[in-house]
MIZA-959051 format. One record per residue: x, y, z of N, C-alpha, C in turn; residue number from 0. Coordinates in nm, 2 decimals. Each point is the difference from the previous one (the first is absolute). Layout:
n.xx, n.yy, n.zz, ca.xx, ca.yy, ca.zz, c.xx, c.yy, c.zz, i
X, Y, Z, X, Y, Z, X, Y, Z, NUM
...
//
This chain:
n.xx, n.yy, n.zz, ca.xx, ca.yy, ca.zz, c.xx, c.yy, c.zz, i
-3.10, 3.34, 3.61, 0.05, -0.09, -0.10, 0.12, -0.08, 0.05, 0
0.10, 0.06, 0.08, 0.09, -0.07, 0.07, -0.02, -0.12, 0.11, 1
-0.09, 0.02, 0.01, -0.07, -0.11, 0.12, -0.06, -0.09, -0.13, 2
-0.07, -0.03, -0.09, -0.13, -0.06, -0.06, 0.22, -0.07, -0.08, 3
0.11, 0.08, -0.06, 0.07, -0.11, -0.04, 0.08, -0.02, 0.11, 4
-0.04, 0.01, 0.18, 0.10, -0.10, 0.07, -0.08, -0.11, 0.02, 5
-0.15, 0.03, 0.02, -0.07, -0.17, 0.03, 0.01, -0.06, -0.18, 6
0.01, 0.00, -0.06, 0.05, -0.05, -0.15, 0.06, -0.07, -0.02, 7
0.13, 0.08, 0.05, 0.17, -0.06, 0.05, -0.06, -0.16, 0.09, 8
-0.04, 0.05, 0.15, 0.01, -0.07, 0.03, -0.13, -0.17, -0.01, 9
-0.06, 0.01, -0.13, -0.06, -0.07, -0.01, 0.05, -0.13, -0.15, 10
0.06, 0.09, -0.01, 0.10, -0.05, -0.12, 0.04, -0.11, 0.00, 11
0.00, -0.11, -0.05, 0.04, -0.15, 0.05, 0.17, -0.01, -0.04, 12
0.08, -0.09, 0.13, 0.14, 0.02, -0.07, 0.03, -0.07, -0.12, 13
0.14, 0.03, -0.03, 0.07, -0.04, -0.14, 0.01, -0.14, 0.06, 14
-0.01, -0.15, -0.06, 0.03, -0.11, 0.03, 0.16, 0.00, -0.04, 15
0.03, -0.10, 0.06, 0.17, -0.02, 0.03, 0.03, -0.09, -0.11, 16
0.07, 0.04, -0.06, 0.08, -0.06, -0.16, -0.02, -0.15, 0.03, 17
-0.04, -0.05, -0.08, 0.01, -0.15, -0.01, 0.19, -0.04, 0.03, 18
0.01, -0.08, 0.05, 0.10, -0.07, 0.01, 0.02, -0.13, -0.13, 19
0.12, 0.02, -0.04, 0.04, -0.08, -0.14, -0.01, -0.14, 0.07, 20
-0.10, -0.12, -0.12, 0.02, -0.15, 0.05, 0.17, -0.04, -0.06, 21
0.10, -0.06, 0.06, 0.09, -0.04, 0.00, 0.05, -0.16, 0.07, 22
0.04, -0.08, -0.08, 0.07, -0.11, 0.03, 0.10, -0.03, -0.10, 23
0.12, -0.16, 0.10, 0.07, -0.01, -0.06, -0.01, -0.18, -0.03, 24
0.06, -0.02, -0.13, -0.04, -0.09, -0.05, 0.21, -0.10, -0.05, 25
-0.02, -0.09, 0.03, 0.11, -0.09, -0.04, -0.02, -0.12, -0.07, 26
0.10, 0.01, -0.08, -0.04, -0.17, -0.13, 0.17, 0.06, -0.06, 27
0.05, -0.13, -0.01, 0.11, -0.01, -0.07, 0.11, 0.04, 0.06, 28
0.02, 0.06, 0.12, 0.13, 0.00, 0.07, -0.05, 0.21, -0.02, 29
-0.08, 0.04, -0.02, -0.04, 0.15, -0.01, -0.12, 0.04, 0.09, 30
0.04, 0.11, 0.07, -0.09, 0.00, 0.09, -0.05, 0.17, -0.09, 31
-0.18, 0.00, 0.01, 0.00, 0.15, -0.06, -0.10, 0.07, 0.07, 32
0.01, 0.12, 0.00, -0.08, 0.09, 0.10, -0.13, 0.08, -0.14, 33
-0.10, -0.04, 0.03, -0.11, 0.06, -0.07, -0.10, 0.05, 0.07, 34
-0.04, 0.12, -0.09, -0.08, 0.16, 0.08, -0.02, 0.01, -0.10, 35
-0.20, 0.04, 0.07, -0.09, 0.06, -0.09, 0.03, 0.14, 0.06, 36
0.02, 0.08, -0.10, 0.04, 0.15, 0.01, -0.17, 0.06, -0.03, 37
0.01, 0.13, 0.09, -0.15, 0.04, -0.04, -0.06, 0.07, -0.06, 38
0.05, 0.00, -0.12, -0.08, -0.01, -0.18, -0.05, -0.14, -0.07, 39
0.09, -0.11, 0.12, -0.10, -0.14, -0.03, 0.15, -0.02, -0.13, 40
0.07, -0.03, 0.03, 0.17, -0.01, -0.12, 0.04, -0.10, 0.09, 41
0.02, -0.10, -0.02, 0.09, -0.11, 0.09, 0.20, 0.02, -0.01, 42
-0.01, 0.01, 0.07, 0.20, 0.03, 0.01, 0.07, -0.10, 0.05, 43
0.11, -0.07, -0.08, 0.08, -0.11, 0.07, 0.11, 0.05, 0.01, 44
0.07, -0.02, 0.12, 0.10, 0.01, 0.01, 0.10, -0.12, 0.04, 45
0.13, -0.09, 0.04, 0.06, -0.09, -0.04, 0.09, 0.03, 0.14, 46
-0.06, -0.07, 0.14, 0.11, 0.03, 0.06, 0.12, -0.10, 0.07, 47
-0.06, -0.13, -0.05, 0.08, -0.08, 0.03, 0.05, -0.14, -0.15, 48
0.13, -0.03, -0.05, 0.01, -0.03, -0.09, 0.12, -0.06, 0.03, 49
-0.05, -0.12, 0.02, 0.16, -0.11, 0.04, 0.04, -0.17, -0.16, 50
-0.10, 0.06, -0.12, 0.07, -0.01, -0.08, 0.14, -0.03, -0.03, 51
0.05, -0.07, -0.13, 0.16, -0.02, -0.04, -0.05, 0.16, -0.10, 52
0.14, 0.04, -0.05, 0.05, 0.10, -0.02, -0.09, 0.04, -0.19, 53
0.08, -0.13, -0.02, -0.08, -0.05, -0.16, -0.13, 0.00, 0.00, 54
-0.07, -0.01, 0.08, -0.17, -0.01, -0.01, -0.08, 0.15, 0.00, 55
0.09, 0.03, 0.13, -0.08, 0.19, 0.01, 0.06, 0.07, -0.10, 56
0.11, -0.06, -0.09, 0.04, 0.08, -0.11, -0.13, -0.01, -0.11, 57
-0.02, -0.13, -0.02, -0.07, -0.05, -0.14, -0.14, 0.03, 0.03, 58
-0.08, 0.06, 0.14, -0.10, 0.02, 0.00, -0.04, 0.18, -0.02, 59
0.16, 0.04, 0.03, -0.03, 0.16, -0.01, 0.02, 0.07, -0.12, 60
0.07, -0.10, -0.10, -0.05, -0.01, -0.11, -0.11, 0.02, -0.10, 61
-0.04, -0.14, 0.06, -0.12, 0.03, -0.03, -0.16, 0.07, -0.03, 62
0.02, 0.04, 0.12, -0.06, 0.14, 0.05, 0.04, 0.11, -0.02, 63
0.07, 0.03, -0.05, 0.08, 0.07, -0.07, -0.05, 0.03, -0.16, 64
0.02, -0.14, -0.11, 0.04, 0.03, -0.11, -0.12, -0.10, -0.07, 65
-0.09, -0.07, 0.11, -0.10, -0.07, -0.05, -0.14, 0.05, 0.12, 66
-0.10, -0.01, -0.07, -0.16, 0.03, -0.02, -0.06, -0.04, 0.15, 67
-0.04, 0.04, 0.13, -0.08, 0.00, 0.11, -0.08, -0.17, -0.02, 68
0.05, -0.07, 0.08, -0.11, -0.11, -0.02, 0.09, -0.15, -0.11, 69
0.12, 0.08, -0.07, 0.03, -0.09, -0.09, 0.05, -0.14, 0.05, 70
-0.03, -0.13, -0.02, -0.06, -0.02, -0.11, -0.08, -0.01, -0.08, 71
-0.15, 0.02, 0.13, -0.15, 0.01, 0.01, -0.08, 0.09, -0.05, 72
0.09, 0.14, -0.07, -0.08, 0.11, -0.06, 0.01, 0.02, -0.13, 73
0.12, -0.12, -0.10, 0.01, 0.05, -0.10, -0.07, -0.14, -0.03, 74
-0.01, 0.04, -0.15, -0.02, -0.15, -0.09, 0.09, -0.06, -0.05, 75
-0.02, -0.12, -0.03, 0.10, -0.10, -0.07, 0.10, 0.07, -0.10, 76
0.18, -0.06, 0.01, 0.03, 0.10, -0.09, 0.10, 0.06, 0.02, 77
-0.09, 0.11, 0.11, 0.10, 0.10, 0.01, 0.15, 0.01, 0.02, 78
0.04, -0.12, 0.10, 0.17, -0.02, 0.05, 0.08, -0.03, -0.12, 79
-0.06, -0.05, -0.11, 0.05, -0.04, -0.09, 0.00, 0.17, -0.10, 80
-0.08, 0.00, 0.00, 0.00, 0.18, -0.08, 0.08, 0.10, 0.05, 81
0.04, -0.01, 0.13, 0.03, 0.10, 0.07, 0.16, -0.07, -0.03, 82
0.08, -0.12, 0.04, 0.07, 0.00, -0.02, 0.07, 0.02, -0.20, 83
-0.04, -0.08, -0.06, 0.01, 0.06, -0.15, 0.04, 0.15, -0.03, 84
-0.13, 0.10, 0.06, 0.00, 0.11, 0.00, 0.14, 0.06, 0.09, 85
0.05, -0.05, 0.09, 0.10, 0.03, 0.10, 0.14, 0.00, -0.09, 86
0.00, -0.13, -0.12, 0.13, 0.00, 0.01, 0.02, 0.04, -0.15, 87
-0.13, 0.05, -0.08, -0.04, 0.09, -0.10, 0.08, 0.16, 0.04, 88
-0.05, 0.03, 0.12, 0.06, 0.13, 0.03, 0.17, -0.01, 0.00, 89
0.01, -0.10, 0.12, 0.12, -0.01, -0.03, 0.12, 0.04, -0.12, 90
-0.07, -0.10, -0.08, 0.10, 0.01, -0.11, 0.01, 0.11, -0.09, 91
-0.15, 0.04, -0.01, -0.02, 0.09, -0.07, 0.12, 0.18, 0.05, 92
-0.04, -0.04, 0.12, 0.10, 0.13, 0.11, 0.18, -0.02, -0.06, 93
0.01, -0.09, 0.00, 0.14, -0.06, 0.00, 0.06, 0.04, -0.14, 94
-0.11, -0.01, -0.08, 0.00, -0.01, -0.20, 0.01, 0.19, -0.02, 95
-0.07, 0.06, 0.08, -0.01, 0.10, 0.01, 0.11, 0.10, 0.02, 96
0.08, -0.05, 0.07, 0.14, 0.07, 0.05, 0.09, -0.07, -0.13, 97
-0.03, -0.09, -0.06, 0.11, -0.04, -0.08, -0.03, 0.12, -0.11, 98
-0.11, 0.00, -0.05, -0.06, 0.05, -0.14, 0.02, 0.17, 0.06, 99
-0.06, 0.08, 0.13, 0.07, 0.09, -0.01, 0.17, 0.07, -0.03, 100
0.09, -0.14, 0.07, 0.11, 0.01, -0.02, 0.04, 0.02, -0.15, 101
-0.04, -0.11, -0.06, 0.01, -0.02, -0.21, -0.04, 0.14, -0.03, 102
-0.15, 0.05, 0.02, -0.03, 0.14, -0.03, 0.11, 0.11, 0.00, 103
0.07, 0.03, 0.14, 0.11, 0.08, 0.01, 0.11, -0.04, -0.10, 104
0.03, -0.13, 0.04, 0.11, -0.03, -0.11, 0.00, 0.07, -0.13, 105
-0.15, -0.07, -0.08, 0.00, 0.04, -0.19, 0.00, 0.16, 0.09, 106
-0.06, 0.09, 0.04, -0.01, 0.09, -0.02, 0.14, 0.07, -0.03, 107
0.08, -0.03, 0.09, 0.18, 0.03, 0.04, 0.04, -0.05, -0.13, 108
-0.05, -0.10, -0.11, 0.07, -0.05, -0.13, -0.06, 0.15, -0.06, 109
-0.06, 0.03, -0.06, -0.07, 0.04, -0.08, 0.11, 0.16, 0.00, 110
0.03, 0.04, -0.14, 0.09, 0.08, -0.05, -0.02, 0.15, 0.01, 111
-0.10, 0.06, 0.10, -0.10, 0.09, -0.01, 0.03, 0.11, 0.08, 112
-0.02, 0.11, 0.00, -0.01, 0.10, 0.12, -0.08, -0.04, 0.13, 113
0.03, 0.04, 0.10, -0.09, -0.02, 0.13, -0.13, 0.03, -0.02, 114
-0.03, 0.15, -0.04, -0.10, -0.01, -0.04, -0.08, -0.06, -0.04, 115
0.01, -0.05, -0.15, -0.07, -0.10, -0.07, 0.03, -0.15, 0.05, 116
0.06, -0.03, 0.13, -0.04, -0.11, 0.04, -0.10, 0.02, 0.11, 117
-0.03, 0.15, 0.08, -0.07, -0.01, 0.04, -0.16, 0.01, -0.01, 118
0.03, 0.05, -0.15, -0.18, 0.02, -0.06, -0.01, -0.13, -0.01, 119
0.07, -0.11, -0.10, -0.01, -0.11, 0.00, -0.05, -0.10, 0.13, 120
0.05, 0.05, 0.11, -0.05, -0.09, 0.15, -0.11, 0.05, 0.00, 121
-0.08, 0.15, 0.02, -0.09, 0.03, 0.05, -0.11, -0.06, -0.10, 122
0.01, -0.01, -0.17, -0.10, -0.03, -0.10, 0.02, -0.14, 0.04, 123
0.12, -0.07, 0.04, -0.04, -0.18, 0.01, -0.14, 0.02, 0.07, 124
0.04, 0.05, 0.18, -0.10, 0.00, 0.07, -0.16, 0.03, -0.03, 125
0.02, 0.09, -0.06, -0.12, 0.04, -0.06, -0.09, -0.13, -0.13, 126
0.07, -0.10, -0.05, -0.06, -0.08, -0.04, -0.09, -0.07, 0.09, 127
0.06, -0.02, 0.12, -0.07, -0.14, 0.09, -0.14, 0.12, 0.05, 128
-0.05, 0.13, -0.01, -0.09, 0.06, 0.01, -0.09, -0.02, -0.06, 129
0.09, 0.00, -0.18, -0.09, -0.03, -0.08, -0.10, -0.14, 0.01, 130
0.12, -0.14, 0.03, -0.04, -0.08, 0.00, -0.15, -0.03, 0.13, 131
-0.01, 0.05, 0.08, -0.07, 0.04, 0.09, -0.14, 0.07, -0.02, 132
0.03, 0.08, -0.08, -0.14, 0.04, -0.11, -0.02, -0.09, -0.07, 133
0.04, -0.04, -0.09, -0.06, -0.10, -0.10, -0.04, -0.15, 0.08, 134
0.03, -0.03, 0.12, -0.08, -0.13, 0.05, -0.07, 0.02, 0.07, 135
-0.03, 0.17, 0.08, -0.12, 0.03, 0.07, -0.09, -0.03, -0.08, 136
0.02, 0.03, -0.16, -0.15, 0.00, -0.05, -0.08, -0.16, -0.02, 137
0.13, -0.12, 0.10, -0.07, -0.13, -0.06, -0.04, -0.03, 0.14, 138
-0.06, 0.11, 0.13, -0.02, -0.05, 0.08, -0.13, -0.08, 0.02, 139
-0.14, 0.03, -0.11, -0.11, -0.10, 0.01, 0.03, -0.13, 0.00, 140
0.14, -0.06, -0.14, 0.05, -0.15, -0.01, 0.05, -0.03, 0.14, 141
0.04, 0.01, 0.08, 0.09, -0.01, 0.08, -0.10, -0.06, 0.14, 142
-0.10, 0.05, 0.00, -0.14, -0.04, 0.09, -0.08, -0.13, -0.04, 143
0.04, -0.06, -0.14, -0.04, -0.09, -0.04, 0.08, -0.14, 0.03, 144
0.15, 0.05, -0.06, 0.07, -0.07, 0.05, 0.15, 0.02, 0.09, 145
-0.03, 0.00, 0.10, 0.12, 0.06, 0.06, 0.17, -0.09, 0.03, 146
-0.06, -0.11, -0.01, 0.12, -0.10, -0.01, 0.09, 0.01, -0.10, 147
-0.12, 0.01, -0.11, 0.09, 0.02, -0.13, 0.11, 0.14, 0.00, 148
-0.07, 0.08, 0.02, 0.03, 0.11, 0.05, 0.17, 0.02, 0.05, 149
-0.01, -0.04, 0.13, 0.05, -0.04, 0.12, 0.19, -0.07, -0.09, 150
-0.09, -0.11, -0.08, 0.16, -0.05, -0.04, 0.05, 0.06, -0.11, 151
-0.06, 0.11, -0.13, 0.03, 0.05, -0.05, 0.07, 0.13, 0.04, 152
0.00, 0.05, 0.13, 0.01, 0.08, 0.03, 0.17, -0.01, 0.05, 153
0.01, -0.09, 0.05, 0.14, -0.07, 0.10, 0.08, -0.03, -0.20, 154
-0.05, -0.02, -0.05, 0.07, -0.03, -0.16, 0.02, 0.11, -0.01, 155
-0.10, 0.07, -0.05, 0.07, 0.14, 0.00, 0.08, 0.08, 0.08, 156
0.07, 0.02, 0.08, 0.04, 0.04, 0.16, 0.13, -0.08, -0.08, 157
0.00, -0.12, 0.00, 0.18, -0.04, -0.02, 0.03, 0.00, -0.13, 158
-0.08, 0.01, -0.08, 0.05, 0.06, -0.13, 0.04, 0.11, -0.06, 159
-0.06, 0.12, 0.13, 0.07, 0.10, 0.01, 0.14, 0.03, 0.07, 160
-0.03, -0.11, 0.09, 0.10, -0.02, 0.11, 0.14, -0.02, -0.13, 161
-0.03, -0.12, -0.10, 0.13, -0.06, -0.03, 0.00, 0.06, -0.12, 162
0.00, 0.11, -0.05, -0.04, 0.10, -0.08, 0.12, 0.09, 0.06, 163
-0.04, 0.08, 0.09, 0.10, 0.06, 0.08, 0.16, -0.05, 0.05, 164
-0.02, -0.11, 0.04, 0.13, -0.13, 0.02, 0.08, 0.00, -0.12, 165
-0.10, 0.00, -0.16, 0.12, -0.02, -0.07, 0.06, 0.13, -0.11, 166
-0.07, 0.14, 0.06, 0.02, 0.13, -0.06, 0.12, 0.01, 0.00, 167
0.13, -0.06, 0.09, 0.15, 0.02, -0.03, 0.03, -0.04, -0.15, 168
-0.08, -0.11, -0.05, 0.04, -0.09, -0.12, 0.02, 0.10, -0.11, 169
-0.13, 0.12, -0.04, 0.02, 0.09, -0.08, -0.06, 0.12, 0.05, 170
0.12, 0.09, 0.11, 0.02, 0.12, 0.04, -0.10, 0.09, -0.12, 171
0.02, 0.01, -0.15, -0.03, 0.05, -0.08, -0.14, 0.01, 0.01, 172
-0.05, -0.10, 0.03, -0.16, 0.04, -0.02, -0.09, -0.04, 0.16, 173
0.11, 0.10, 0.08, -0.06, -0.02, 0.13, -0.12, 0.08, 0.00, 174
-0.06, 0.10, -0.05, -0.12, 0.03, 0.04, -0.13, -0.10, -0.07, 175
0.06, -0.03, -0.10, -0.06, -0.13, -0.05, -0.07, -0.09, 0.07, 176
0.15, -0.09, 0.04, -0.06, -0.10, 0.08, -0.07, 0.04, 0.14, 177
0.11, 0.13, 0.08, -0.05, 0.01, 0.10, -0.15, 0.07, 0.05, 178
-0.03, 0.00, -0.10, -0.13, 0.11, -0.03, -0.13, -0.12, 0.02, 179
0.05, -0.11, -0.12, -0.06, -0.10, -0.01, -0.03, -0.07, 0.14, 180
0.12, -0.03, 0.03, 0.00, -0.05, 0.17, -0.15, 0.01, 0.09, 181
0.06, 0.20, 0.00, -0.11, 0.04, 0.07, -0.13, -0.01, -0.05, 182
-0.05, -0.02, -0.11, -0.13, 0.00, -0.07, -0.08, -0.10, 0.05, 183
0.10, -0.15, 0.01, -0.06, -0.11, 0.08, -0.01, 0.02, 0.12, 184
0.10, 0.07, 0.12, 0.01, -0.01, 0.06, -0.13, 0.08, 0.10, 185
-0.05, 0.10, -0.04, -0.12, 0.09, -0.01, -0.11, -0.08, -0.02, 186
-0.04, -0.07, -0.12, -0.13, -0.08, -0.01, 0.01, -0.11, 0.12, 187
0.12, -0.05, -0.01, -0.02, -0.10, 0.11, -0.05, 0.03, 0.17, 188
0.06, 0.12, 0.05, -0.03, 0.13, 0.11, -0.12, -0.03, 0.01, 189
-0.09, 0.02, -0.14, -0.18, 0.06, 0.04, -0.04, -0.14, 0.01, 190
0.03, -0.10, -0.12, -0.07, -0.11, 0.02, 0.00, -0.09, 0.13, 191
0.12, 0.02, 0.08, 0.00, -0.06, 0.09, -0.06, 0.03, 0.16, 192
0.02, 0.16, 0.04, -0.10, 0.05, 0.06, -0.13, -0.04, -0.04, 193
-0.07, -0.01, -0.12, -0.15, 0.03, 0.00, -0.06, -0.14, 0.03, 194
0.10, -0.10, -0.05, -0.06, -0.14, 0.08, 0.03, -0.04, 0.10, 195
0.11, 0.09, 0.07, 0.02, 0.00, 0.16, -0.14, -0.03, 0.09, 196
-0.08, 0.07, 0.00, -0.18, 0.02, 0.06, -0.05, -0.15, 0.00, 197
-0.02, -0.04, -0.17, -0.11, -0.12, 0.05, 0.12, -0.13, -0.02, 198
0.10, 0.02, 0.04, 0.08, -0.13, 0.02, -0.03, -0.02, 0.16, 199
0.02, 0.12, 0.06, 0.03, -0.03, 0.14, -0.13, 0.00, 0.04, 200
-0.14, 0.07, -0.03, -0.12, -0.05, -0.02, -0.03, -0.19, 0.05, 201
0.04, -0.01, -0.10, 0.04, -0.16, -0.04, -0.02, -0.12, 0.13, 202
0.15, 0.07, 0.09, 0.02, -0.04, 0.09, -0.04, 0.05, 0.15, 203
-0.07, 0.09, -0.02, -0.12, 0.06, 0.11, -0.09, -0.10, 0.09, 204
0.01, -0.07, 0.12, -0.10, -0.03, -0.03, -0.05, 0.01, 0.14, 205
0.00, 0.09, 0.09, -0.08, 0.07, 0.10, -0.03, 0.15, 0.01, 206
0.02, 0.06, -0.13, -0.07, 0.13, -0.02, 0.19, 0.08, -0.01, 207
0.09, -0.05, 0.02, 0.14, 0.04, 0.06, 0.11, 0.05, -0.13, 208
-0.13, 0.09, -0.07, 0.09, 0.01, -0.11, 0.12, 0.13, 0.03, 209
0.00, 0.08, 0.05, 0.06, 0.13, 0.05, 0.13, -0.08, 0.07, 210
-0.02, -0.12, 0.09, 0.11, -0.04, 0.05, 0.09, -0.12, -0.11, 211
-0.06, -0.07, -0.06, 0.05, -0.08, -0.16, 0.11, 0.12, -0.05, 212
-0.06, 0.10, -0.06, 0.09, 0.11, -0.07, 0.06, 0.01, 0.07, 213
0.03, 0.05, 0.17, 0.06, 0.07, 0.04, 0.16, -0.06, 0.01, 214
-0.08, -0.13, 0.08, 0.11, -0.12, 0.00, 0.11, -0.05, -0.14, 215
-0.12, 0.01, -0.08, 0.08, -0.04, -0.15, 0.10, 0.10, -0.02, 216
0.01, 0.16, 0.02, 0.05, 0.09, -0.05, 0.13, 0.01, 0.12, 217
-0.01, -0.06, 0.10, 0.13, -0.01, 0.13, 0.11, -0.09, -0.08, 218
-0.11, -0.15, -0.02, 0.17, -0.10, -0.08, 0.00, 0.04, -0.11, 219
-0.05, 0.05, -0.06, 0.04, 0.10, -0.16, 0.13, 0.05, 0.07, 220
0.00, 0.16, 0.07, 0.08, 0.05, 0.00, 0.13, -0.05, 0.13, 221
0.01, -0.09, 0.04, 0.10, -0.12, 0.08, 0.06, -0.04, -0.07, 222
-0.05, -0.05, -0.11, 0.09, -0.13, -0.15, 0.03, 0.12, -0.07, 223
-0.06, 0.12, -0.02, 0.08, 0.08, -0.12, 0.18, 0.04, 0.07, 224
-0.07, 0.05, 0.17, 0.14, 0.02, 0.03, 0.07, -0.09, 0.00, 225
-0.04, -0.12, 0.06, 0.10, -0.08, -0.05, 0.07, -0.07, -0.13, 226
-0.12, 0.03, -0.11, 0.09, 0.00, -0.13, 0.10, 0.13, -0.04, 227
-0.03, 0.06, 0.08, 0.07, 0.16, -0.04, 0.16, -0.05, 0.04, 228
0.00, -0.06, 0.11, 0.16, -0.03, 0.08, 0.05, -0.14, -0.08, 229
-0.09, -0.09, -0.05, 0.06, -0.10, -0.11, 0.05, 0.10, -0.14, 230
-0.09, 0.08, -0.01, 0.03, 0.02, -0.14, 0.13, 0.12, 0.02, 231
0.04, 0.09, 0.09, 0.13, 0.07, 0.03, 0.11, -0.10, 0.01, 232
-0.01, -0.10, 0.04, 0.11, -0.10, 0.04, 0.04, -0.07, -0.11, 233
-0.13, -0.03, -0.09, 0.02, -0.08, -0.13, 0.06, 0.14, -0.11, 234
-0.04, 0.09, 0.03, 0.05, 0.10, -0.11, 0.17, 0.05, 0.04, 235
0.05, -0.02, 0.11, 0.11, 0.01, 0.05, 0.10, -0.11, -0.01, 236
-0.02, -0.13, -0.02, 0.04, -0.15, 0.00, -0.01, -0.04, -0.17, 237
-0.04, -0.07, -0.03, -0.02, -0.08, -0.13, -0.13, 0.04, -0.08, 238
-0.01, 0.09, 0.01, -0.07, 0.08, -0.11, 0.07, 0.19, -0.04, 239
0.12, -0.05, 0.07, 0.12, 0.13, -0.01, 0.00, 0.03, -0.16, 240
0.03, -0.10, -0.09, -0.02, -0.01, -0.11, -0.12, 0.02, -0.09, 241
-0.03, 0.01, -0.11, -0.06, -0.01, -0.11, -0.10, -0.11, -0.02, 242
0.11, -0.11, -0.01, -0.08, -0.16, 0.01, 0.00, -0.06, 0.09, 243
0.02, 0.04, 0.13, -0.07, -0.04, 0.11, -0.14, 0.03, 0.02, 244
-0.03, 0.15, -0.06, -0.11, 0.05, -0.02, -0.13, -0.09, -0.10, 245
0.06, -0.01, -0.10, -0.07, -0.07, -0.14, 0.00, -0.15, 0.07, 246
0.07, -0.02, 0.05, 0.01, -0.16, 0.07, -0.15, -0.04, 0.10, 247
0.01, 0.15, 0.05, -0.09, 0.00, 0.12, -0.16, 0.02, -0.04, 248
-0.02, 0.03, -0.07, -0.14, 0.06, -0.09, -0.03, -0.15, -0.10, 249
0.10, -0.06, -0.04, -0.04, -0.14, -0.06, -0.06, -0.10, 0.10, 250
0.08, 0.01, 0.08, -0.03, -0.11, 0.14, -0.10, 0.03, 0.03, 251
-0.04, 0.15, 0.06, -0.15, 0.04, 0.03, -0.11, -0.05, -0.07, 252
0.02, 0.03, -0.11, -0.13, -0.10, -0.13, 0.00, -0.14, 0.06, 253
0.10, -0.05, -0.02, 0.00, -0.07, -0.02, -0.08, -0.10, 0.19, 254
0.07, 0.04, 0.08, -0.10, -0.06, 0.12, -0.17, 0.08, -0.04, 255
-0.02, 0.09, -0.04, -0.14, 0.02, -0.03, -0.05, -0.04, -0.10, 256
0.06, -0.12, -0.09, -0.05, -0.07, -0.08, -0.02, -0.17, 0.01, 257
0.10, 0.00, 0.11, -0.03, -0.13, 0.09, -0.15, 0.03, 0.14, 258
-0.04, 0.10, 0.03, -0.10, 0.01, 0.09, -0.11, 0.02, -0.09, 259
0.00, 0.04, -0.13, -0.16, -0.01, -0.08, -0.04, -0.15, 0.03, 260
0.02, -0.09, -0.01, -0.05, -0.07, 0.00, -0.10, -0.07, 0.14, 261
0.02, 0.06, 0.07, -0.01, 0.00, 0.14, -0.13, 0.09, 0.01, 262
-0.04, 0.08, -0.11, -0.17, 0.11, 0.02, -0.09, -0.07, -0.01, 263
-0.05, -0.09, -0.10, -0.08, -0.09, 0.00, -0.09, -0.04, 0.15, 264
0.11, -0.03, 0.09, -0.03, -0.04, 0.08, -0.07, 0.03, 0.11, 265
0.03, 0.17, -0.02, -0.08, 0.08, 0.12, -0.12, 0.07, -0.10, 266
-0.13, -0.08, -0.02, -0.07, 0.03, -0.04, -0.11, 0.10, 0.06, 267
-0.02, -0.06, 0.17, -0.09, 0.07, 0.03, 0.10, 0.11, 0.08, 268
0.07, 0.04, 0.01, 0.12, 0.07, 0.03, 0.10, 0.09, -0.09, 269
0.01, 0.14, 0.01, 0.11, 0.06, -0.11, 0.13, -0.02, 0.10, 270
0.07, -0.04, -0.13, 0.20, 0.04, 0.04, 0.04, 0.01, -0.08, 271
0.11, 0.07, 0.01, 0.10, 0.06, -0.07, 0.13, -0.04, 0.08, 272
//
């Protein structure tokens, strides 16, 4: 038996020698780049020469970054326009956010109460925007029908919670009231606007690239919120120190979002906010 597997062995044909990766390098634009088929068949670029100005390799790594593989060729009509809206939606919203938490602490600090019962009071506010969250899950069939609609009622509700909160210092007395209320909107608005998240960005799909659309969308989402986070600490530290800096600030907000309605019409085949 040891003889019958050494002629075996030695009939055995050898292992062939690994493919060698196809590799070249390609230049256009002052960029020279090195590209390799790796062998699972994955193309790899790598960037090894780049005599660019400073400003350009910025604004392209950007882009690659915080926009869609292929853009401006993979999305549909639209989008730059949705995406910025939506950018500076977060923004403000982030910025509105730190003010209205600040107002919350405030009325809470007014209110004539034991600690305790301001803190059942904080936990039951929160507990409304739960509620509110249950009661708009149940409108998620409407919401497939029309999601635009959707989409802007949802941002209405979101700052009417928002300025709900902003102006709970006004009457400390009925902070669970309002602040309860706050969260109620602020909760339906949560679900509504997640569930039309899907076929918005759907929308603007248009090489199968929906996994990278979201992924991208959810990068400058959370970019603008930080950066509304550091406007809104600076504005809650400066001229909204006050009361009616606050109330000042929540009027003006309406108020530029009552000058941009007019402006929806126009993205028909396109959602923004």
């Amino acid at each position: 038996m040891n003889l019958l597997n050494k002629i075996k062995m030695q009939k055995k044909k050898p292992d062939k020698p690994p493919e060698i990766p196809v590799s070249w390098v390609e230049t256009s634009d002052s960029v020279s780049r090195y590209l390799q088929f790796e062998p699972d068949g994955q193309l790899s670029v790598k960037i090894i020469d780049d005599s660019r100005p400073m400003l350009q390799r910025m604004a392209e790594s950007f882009q690659s970054k915080f926009f869609p593989s292929g853009y401006p060729y993979s999305v549909n009509e639209g989008y730059l326009k949705y995406t910025q809206f939506r950018a500076l939606q977060h923004c403000s919203s982030a910025a509105l956010s730190v003010l209205s938490t600040q107002s919350l602490l405030f009325a809470a600090g007014l209110r004539p109460t034991p600690a305790q019962a301001t803190a059942v009071s904080w936990i039951l506010k929160d507990g409304m925007q739960h509620v509110g969250k249950l009661i708009c899950s149940n409108l998620g069939a409407r919401m497939d029908s029309e999601p635009k609609r959707w989409r802007i009622l949802a941002d209405m509700l979101y700052d009417l919670g928002t300025g709900l909160e902003v102006l709970s210092p006004l009457c400390p007395h009925l902070f669970l009231e309002v602040a309860g209320l706050g969260n109620f909107a602020k909760g339906m608005a949560v679900v509504a606007a997640r569930a039309t998240r899907l076929p918005i960005y759907s929308s603007f799909a248009k090489e199968g690239n929906l996994s990278d659309l979201f992924a991208k969308g959810e990068a400058i989402s959370t970019l603008f919120n930080v950066v509304g986070l550091g406007i809104g600490i600076q504005l809650a530290s400066t001229i909204c120190s006050s009361l009616q800096g606050k109330v000042y600030l929540v009027h003006h907000h309406y108020q530029i979002q009552g000058f941009f309605f007019p402006l929806l019409p126009l993205f028909k085949n396109s959602f923004s906010v």
